[in-house]
N, C-alpha and C positions, 0 to 999 in steps of 0.2 A: 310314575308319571306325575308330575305335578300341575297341582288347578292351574288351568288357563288364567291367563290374562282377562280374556271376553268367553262365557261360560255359555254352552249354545243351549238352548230350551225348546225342544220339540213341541211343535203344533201337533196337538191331537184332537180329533174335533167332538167326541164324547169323553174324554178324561178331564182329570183337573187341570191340562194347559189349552183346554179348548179357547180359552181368550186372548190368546198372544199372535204376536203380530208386526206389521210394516202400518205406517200411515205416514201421511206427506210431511211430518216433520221426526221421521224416526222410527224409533219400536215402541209397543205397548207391550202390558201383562197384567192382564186383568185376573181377577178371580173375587168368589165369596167363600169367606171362610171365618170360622169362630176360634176365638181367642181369649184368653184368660190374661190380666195384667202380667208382668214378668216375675213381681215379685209374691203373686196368689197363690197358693196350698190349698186345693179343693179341700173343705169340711163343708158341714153343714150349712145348706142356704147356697151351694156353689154354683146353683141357678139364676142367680141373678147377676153371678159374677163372669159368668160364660157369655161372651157376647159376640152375636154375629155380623159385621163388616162386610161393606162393598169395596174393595180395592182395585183400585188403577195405576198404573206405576207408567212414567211418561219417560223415553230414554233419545237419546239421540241416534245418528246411524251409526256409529260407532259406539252403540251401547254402553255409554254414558250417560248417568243418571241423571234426571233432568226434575224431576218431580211427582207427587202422590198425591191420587185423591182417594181419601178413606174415609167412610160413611158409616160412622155406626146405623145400624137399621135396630136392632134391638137385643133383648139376652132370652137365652136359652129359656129362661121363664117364661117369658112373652111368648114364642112361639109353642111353645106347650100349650100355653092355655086357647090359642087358636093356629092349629098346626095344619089345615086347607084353606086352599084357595087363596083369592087373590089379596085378603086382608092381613096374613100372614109374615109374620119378618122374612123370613126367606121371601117368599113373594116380592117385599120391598126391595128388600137385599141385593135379586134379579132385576127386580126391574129399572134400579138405580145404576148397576153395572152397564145394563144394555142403552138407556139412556148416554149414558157416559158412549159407550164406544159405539153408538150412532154421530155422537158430534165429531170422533176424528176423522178430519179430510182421506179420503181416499185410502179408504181401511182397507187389509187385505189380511186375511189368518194366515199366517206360517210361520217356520221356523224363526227361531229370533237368539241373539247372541250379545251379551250381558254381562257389566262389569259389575261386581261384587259392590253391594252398596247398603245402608242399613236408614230407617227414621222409625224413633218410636212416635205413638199417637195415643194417647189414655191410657198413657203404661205399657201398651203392649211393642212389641218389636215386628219390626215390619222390614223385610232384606230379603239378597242374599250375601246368605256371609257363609266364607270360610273357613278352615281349617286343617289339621291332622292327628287322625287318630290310631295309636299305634303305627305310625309311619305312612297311611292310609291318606293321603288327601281327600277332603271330601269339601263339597258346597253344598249347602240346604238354603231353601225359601222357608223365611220365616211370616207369615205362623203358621202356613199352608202344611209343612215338616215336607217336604219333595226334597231326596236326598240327589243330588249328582256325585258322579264320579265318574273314574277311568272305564270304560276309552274315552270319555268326554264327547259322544255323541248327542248328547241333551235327552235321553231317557232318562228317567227318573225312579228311583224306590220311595215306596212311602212307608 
């Protein structure tokens, strides 16, 4: 069975697609996730090279790509060195996602269906993109790594 056209992404409301969505001009797909540049080889020091993002991805109803807003909040270093509470990169992380998707009109979580699209931002890749491997069609959200595939019901492997 080959990748869909519009790739569907199951709302789950405690997993990583807990931010996806309908709003009055289309679908979202929120999430926060850490990312390394594309072309980085963890050695030593790869704590400052680890960084964590607030991502928002703006699509139409026809899940066409429309636009991204990606926030660095800070790197894997930063939040070690204060890793509770509210002063915390993740804490920003969250609370610049949840800001973001309090301003779309008439937000509702569910299910949501997505044409394969990619923008990098500070080096890193930001999509989803597909492909085939060993004859295996597959689609991943990049940097999130959420694998799709056949039946194409928008579950996801990670």
């Amino acid at each position: 069975m080959p990748v869909p056209e519009v790739i569907p992404i199951a709302y789950e409301p405690q997993g990583p697609t807990q931010a996806v969505g309908r709003y009055a001009d289309g679908q979202f797909l929120g999430s926060v996730t850490y990312a390394f540049p594309e072309k980085y080889r963890p050695d030593d020091g790869w704590e400052v090279h680890k960084r964590l993002y607030s991502v928002l991805h703006l699509f139409d109803a026809d899940g066409r790509y429309r636009d991204s807003e990606i926030w660095c909040a800070g790197t894997w270093a930063e939040q070690q060195r204060s890793p509770h509470g509210g002063t915390s990169v993740l804490a920003h992380a969250r609370a610049h996602l949840a800001t973001k998707l309090r301003s779309l009109p008439r937000r509702t979580y569910t299910d949501i269906a997505v044409r394969p699209f990619h923008v990098t931002v500070d080096g890193v890749l930001f999509g989803l993109l597909t492909g085939e491997d060993e004859g295996e069609p597959w689609a991943e959200l990049y940097p999130d790594h959420l694998g799709f595939g056949a039946p194409w019901d928008g579950r996801y492997d990670t």
